[in-house]
C-alpha positions in Angstrom: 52.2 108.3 125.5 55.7 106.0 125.6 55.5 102.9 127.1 57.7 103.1 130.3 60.5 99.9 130.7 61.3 99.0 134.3 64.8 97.8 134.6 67.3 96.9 137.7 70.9 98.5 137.3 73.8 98.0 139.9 75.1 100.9 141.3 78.9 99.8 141.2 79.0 98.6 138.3 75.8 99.4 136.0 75.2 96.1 135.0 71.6 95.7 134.2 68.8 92.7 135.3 65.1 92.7 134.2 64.8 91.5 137.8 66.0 92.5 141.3 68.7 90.5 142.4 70.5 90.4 145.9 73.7 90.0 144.4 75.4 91.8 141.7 76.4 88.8 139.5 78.8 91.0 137.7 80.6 92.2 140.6 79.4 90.4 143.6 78.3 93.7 145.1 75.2 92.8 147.7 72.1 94.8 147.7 73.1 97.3 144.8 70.5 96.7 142.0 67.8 99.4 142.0 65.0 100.5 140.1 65.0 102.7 137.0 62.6 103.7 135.0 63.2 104.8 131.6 60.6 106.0 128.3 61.5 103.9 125.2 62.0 107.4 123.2 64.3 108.9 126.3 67.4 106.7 124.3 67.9 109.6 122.4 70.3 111.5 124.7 72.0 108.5 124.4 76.2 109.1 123.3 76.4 109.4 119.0 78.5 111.9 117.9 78.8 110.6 114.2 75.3 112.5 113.0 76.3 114.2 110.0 79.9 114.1 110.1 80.2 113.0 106.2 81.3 109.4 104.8 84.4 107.9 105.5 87.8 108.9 104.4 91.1 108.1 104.6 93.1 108.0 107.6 95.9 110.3 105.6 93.3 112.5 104.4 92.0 113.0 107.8 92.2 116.5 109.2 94.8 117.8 111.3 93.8 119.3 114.9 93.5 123.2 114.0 94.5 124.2 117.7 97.3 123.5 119.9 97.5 122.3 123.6 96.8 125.0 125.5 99.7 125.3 128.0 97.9 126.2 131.1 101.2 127.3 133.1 100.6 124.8 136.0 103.8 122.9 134.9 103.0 119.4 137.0 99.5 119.5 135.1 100.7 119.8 132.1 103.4 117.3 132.7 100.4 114.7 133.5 98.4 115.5 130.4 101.6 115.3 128.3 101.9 119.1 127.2 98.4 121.1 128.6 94.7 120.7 127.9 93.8 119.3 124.1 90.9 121.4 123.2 87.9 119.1 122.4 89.1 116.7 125.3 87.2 115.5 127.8 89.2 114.6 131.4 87.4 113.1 134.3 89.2 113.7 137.7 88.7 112.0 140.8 90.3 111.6 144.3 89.1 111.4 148.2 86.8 113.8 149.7 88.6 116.5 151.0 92.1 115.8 149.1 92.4 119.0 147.0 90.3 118.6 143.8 88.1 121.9 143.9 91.3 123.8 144.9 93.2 122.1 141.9 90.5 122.9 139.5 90.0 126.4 141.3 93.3 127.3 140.2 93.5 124.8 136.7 90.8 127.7 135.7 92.5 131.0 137.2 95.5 129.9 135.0 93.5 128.9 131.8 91.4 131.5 132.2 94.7 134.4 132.5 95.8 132.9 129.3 93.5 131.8 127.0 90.2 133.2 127.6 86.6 132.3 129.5 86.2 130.1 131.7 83.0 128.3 132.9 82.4 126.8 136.2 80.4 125.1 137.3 79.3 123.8 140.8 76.5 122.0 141.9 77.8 120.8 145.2 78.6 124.6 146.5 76.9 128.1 146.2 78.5 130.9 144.4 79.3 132.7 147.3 81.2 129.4 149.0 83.1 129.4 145.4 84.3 133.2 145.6 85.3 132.8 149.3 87.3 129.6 148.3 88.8 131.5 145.5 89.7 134.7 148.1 91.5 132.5 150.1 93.7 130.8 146.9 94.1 134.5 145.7 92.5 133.2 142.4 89.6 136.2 141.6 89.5 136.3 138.2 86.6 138.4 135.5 87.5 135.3 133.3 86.4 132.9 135.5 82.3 132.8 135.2 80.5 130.7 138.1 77.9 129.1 137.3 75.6 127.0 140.2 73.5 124.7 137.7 72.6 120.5 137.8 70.4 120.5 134.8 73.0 119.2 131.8 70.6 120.9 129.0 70.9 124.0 130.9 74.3 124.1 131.7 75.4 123.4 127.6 72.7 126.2 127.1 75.1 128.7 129.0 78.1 126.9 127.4 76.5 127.9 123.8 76.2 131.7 124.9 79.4 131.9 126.6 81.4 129.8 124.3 84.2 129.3 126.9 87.6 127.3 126.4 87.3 125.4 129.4 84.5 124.0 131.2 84.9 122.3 134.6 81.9 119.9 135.9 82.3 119.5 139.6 81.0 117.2 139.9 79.1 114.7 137.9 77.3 112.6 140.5 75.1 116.3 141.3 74.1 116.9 137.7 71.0 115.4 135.7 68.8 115.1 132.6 65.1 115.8 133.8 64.4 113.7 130.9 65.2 110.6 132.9 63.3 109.7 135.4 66.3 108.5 138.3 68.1 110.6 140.9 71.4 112.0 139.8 74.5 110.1 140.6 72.6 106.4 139.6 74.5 104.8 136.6 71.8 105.7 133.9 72.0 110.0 135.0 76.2 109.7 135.1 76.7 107.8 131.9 73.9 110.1 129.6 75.1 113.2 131.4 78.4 112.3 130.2 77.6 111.5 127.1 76.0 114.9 126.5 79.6 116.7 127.7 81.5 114.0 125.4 79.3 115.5 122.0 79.5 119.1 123.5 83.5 118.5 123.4 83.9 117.0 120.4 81.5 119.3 118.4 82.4 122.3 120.3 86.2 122.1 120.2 86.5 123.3 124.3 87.5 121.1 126.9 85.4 120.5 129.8 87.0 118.1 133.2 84.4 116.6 135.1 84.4 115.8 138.9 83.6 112.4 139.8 83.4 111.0 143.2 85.5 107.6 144.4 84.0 104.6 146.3 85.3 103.8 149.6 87.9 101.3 147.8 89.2 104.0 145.9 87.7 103.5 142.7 85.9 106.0 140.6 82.1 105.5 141.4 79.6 105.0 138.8 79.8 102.5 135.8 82.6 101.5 134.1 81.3 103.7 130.9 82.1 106.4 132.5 86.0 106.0 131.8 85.5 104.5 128.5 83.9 107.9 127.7 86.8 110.2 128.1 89.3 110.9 127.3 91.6 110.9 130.2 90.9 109.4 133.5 93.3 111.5 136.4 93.7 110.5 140.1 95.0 113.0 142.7 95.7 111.0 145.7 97.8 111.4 148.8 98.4 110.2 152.0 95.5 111.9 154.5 98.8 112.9 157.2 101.3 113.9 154.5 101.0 117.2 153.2 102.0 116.1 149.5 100.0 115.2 146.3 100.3 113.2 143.7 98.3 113.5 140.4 98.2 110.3 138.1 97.2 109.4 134.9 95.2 106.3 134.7 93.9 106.6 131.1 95.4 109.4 128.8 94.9 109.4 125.4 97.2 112.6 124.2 100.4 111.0 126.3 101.9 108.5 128.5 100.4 107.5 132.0 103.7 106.7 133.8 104.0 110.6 134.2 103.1 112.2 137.8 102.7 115.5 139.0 103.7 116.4 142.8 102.1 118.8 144.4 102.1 120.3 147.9 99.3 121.4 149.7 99.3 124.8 151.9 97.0 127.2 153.0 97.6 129.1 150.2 96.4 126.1 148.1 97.9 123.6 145.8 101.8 124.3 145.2 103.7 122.6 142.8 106.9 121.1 143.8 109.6 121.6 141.0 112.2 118.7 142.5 110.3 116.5 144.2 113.7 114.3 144.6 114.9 116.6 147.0 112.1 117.1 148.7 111.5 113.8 149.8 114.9 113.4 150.9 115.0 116.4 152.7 114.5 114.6 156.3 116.6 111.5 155.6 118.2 110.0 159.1 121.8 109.8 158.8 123.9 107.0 160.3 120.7 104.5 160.5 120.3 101.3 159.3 118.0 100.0 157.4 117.9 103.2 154.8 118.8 102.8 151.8 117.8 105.7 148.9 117.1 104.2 145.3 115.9 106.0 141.8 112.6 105.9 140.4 111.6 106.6 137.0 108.1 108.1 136.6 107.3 108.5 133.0 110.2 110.9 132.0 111.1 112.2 135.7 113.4 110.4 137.6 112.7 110.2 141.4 115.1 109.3 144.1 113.2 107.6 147.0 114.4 106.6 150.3 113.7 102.8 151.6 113.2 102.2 154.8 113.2 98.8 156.8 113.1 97.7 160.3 113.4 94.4 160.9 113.1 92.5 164.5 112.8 89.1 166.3 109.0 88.1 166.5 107.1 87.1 169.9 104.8 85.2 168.3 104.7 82.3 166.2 104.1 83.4 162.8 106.3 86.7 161.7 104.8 89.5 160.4 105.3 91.1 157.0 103.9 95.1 156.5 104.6 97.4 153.6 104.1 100.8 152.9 104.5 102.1 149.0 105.9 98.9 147.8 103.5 95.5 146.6 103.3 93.0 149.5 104.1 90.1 147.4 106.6 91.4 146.1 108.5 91.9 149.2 108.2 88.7 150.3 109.5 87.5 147.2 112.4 89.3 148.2 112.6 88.7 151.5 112.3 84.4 150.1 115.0 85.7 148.4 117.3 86.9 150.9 116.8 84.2 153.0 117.5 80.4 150.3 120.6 82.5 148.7 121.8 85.1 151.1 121.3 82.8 154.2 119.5 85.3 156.6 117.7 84.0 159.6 114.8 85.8 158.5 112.1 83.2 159.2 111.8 84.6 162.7 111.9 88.0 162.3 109.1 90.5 161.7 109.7 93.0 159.0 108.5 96.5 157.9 109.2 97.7 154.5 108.3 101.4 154.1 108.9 103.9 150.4 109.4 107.4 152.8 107.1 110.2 151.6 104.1 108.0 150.8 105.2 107.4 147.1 104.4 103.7 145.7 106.7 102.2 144.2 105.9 99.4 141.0 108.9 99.3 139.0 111.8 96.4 139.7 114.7 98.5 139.9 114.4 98.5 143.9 114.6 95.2 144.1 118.1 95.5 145.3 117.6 98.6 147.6 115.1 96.8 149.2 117.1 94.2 149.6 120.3 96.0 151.3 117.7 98.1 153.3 116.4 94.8 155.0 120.1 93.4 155.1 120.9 96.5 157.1 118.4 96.6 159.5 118.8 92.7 160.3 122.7 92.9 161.2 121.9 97.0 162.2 124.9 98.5 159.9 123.9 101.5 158.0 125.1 102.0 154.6 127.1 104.6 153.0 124.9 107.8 152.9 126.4 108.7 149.8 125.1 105.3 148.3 122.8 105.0 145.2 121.5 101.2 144.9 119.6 100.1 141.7 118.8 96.5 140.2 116.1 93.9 139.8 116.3 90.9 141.7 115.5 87.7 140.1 114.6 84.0 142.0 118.0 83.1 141.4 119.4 86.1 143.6 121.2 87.6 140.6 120.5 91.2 139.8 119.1 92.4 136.6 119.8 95.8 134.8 117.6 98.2 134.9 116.7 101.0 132.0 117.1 104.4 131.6 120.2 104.2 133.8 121.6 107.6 132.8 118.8 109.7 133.5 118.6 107.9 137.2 122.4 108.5 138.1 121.9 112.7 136.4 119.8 113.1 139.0 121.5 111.2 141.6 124.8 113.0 140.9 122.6 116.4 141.3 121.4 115.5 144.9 125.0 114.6 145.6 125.5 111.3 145.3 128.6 109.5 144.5 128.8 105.5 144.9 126.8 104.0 142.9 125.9 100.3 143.2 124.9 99.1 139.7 123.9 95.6 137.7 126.6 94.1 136.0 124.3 94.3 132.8 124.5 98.4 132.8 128.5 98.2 132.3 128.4 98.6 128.9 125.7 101.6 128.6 128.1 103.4 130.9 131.5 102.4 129.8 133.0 105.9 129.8 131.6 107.1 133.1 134.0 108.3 135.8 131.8 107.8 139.1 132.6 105.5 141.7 130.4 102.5 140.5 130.6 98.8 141.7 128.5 96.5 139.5 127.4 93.5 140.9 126.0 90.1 139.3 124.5 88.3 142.6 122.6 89.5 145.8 126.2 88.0 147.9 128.4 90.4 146.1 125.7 93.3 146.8 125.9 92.5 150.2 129.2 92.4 151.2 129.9 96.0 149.2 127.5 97.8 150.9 127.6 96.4 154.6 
């Protein structure tokens, strides 16, 4: 009989203690270390997908992928994942409860599953009857999708062997197990040997299989750590809980770039895509208001023109507040520091409220400026030019830095009918021979006194 090993494992993090411990002293977490009990032969399921793959060879000798990405048709997906699903990938997505990720993965498998053959899904938080009404309801019945309501992992790769699908789709991973291990599923040891499994079924298989995985209440992926060292890509669809728009990032993607998102629209009809998110979002612009000012974005290869918003007024108390929406809160005050040592505005007293419209977030520079002008506005409550396209980094110094990819931001701007254009004096020379009506600018001042 094996000899049983006790160990204490954290449930945020999966760091391990041969004793219980209050405190996590990995991540500070209180009262997360629990019990688990493991056999010394159990190890086995653990993740090794090198048996009996041959010695080593060259990296030029190494073999070419024998299938393409398989194009799934969903066009903002695809844009995440940098062309369509890579078959023998393995893609963990995660997001709130209730913000769209069974409906997303609903219709991720109607598409596949119209194009490129069987599909397998399976559910272990829902019943198969709960599945087909959801489905009903996205008008996404399909023969090629095959339901499948399973939590034993060696079971479910059982029907993956006779079904030999192209897509598998785990929803989720905290409900499935290995009975082999003696913890409840969704502790750190079932979630990272339950993934391990799916990693050797994808990469000895050749299908792709997306698992599910639940978020903690500070919106990180919950389990260990592992977990999204394990796959392949790690997704995030996210959105504000009011709004009726979201947004699906790539965190981790190792078949393209992260900066890419995908914009998606929720109805009762399900998950639409939303070809020109640009103008979309500045579909309900105010006109004639100060403080709104509309910059462009660039989000992997898509530019996006955002509106900033700011509304600033005299405090009542002693200390002013500062409150952003979209944009980092330090960096805002930067700017706000800013605006006050070299633009001298008598900001000091003055609450302010920085807002991205359309609950987009903002990390790049090149709003700098446009948040700048936006908070200028609102302080001496003179709107700017509707027709006005700011862009620039602001440095300590109040001068304004240029920004990249400055032709693919005023294509799109021009499209949405814009035709001032307030540009760094460092972008001059990429755009000698345009004809638009562009000011560039080398200071905050000379910023200022063009556009109010």
């Amino acid at each position: 009989m094996a000899r049983a090993k006790t160990k204490f494992v954290c449930q945020e993090c999966g760091y391990e203690s041969a004793s219980w411990l209050g405190r996590c002293p990995a991540c500070g977490a209180w009262d997360t270390l629990t019990a688990e009990t493991l056999p010394v032969n159990s190890r086995s399921t653990k993740a090794g997908i090198g048996t009996g793959t041959g010695p080593p060879v060259p990296l030029t000798e190494a073999p070419r992928p024998q299938e393409d990405r398989l194009y799934t048709g969903l066009r903002e997906w695809d844009r995440v994942l940098g062309g369509g699903l890579v078959p023998g990938s393995l893609i963990l997505v995660g997001g709130s409860p209730g913000i769209g990720k069974s409906t997303l993965l609903l219709q991720l498998a109607y598409a596949v599953g119209s194009r490129w053959g069987s599909v397998l899904y399976v559910s272990g938080e829902e019943s198969l009857s709960q599945t087909r009404l959801r489905a009903e309801r996205l008008g996404t019945l399909s023969s090629s999708i095959y339901l499948l309501s399973e939590t034993s992992v060696p079971a479910i790769l059982e029907h993956v062997e006779h079904l030999k699908p192209v897509l598998l789709i785990v929803d989720s991973i905290q409900t499935v197990f290995i009975p082999e291990i003696p913890v409840a599923p969704g502790s750190v040891s079932q979630v990272r040997e339950s993934a391990s499994l799916f990693l050797r079924a994808a990469k000895t298989g050749g299908l792709a299989i997306i698992l599910v995985g639940h978020i903690t209440k500070d919106g990180l992926l919950a389990g260990p750590k592992v977990l999204e060292h394990l796959v392949d890509c790690v997704l995030y669809l996210d959105g504000e809980g009011l709004q009726g728009y979201r947004l699906l990032r790539a965190v981790k993607n190792r078949f393209g770039s992260t900066n890419e998102i995908g914009v998606f629209t929720m109805t009762s009809r399900g998950l639409m895509e939303v070809p020109n998110p640009s103008e979309v979002l500045l579909a309900e612009r105010p006109q004639g208001v100060a403080g709104s000012v509309v910059t462009a974005c660039v989000e992997g290869t898509r530019p996006l023109l955002l509106e900033i918003q700011a509304l600033v007024s005299r405090t009542s108390f002693g200390n002013p507040r500062r409150l952003t929406t979209g944009l980092d809160y330090n960096r805002a005050a930067l700017l706000v520091a800013v605006l006050e040592k070299r633009a001298q505005l008598p900001l000091s007293l003055c609450d302010i409220y920085l807002n991205v419209a359309g609950g987009i977030s903002i990390s790049e520079p090149a709003a700098d400026l446009a948040v700048c002008l936006a908070v200028a506005s609102s302080l001496r409550d003179r709107a700017v030019d509707p027709r006005l396209l700011v862009l620039g980094e602001v440095g300590l110094a109040g001068e304004v830095r240029a920004v990249p990819q400055i032709d693919k931001r005023l294509e799109e701007a021009r499209r949405l009918g814009f035709s001032r254009f307030i540009l760094p004096e460092g972008n001059r020379t990429a755009l000698a021979g345009e004809k638009a009506e562009i000011y560039y600018v080398k200071s905050i001042t000379q910023a200022l006194e063009l556009a109010i």
